[in-house]
C-alpha positions as CSV (number, residue, x, y, z in Angstrom):
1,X,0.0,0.0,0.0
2,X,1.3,3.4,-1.1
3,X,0.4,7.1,0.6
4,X,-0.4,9.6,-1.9
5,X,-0.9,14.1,-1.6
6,X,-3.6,15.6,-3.3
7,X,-4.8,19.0,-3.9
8,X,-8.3,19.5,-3.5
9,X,-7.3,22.3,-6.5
10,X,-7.8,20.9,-9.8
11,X,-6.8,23.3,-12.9
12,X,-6.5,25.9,-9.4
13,X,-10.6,25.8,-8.5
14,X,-11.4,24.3,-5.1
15,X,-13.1,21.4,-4.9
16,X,-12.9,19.8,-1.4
17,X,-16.7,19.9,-0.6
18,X,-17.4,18.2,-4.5
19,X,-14.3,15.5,-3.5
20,X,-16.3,14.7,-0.2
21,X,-20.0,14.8,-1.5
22,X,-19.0,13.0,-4.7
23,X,-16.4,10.2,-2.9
24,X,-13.7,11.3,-5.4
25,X,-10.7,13.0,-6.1
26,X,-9.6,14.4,-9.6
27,X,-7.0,16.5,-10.7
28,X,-6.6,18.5,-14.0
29,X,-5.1,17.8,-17.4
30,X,-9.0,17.7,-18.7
31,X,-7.2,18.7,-21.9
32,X,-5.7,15.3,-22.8
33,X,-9.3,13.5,-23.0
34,X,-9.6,10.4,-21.7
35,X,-6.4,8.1,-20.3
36,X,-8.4,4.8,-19.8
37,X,-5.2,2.5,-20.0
38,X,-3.2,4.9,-21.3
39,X,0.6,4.3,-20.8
40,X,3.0,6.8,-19.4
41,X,4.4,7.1,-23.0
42,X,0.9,8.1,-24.1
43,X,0.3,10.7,-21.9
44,X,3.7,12.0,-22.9
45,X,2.2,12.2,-26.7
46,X,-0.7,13.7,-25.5
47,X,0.6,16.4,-23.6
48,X,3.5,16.9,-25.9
49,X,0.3,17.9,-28.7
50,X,-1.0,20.0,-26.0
51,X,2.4,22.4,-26.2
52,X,4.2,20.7,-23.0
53,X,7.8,20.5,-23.7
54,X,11.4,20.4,-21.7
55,X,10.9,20.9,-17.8
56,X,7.2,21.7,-18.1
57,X,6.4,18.6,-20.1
58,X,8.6,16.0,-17.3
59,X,6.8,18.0,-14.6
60,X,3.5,17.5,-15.5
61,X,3.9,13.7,-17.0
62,X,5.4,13.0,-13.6
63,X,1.9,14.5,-12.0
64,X,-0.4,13.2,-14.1
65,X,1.0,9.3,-14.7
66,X,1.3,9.4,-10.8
67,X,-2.4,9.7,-11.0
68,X,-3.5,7.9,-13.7
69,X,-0.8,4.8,-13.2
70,X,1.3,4.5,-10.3
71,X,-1.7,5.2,-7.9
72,X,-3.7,2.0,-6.9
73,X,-6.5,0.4,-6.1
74,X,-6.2,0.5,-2.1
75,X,-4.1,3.0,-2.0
76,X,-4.5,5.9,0.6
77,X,-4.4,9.6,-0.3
78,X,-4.4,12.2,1.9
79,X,-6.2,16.2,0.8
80,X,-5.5,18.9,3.4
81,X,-7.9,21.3,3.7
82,X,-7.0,24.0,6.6
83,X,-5.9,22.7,9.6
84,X,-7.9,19.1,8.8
85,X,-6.6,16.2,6.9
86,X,-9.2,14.1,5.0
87,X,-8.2,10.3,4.8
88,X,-9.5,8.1,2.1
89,X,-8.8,4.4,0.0
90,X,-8.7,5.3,-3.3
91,X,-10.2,3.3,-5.9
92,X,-10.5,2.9,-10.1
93,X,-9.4,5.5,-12.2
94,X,-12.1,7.2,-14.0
95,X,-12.7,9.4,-16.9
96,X,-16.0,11.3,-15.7
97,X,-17.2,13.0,-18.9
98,X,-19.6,15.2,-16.9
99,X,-16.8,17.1,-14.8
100,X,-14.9,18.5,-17.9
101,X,-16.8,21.8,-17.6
102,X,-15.5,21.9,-14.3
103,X,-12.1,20.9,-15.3
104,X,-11.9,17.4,-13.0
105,X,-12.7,15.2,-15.4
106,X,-9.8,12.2,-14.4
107,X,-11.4,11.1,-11.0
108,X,-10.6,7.9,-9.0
109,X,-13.6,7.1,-6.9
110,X,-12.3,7.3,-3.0
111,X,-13.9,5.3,0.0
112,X,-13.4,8.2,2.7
113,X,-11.9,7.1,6.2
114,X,-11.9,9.7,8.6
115,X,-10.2,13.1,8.8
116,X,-7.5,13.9,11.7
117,X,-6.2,17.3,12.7
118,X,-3.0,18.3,10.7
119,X,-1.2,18.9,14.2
120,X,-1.8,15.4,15.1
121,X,0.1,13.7,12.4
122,X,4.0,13.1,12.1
123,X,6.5,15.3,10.9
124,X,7.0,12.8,7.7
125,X,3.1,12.9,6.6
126,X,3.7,16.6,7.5
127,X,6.0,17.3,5.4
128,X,4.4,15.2,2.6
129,X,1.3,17.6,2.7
130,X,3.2,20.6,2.8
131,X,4.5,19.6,-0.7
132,X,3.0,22.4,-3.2
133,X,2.2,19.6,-6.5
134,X,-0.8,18.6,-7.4
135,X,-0.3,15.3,-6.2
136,X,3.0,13.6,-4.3
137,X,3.8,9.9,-2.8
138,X,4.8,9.1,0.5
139,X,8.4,8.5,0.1
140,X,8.8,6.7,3.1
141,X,7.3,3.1,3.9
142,X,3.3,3.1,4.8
143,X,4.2,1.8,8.4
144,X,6.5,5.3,9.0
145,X,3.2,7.6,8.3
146,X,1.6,6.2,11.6
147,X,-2.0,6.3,10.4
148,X,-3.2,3.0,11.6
149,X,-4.4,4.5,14.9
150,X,-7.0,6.6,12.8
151,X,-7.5,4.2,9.4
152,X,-8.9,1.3,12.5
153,X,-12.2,2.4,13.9
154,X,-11.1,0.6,17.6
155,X,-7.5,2.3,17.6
156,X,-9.2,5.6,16.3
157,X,-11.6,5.9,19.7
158,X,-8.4,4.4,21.7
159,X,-6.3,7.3,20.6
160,X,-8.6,10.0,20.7
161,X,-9.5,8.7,24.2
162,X,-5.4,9.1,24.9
163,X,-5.6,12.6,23.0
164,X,-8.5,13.7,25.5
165,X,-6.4,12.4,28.7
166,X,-3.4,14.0,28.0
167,X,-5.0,17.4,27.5
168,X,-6.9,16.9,30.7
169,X,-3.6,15.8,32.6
170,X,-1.8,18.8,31.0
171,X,-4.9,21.4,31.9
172,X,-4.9,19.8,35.8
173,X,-0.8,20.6,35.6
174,X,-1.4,24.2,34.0
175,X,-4.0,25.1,36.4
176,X,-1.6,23.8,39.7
177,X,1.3,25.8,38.4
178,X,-0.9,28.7,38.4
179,X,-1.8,28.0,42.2
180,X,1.0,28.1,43.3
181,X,3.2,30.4,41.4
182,X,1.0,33.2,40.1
183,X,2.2,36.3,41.2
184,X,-1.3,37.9,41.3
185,X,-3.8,36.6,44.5
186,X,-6.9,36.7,42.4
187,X,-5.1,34.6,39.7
188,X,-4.0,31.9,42.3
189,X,-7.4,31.7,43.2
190,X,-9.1,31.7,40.2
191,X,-6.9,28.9,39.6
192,X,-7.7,26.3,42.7
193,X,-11.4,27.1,41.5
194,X,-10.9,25.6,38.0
195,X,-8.4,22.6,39.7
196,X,-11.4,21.7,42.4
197,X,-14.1,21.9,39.5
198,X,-12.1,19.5,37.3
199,X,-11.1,17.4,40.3
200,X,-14.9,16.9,41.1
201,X,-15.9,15.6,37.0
């Protein structure tokens, strides 16, 4: 199983909410027509009649072939939007004739997971959504993302219930420092307040 990046940008229009309503994802290119088991050497001829040449034309083979080939069946992909990450399997590749106006017209269909705050993941998926293409793969091996904990409904409750207890154990520690350092009287107090009310839940 492989861990791809995609923008929820396709030809630069948002499209998050249509990804999410429509279980896909879909990136631009709408210009080449349908790649139904088309080769990466085919996509090169197509884009090469579309005016893609040099740098531009490896770029933008290298985007597109990730999407139409090298993704899989079963593979995950990842679309930050904000501060939340949306997790999906990702299924056939699809030429949707109806999206062209819209400029999305190579979809996979996607089996969405769960979404996850972007803080919460690792520096390595981080970093991978940070990346400014239109679509990137995990470099690393699936196990080194550390999304098992959220793609398994059991380990998902399990670690949001360790989320929620470290944030209460670090809000119990906040408020005693406050107690008994604060310079101010009425902050002190205010403090032991909060710490007897949490105490008592």
């Amino acid at each position: 199983m492989n861990i791809f990046m995609v923008r929820s940008k396709p030809h630069g229009i948002e499209r998050m909410d249509t990804f999410l309503e429509k279980n896909l994802i879909a990136v631009g290119w709408t210009s080449t027509g349908d790649l139904t088991h088309a080769g990466k050497e085919e996509i090169r001829s197509s884009l090469l009649s579309l005016g893609y040449e040099d740098q531009s034309l490896r770029t933008n083979l290298g985007l597109l072939n990730s999407f139409v080939n090298t993704m899989e069946v079963g593979d995950l992909v990842l679309i930050r939007k904000g501060e939340t990450v949306h997790i999906g399997k990702v299924g056939e590749y699809s030429w949707r004739e109806e999206f062209t106006d819209l400029f999305m017209a190579h979809t996979r269909s996607v089996t969405w997971i769960t979404k996850v705050p972007f803080e919460q993941l690792n520096a390595k998926v981080q970093s991978l959504l940070k990346n400014i293409r239109s679509i990137s793969k995990f470099k690393h091996n699936a196990e080194e993302a550390e999304l098992q904990a959220y793609l398994d409904p059991t380990l998902r409750d399990n670690a949001g219930s360790s989320i929620n207890k470290d944030l209460y154990d670090n809000t119990i520690e906040v408020l005693k420092d406050l107690m008994n350092n604060a310079e101010d009287e009425g902050t002190r107090l205010e403090a032991a307040k909060e710490l007897m009310n949490h105490l008592r839940k």
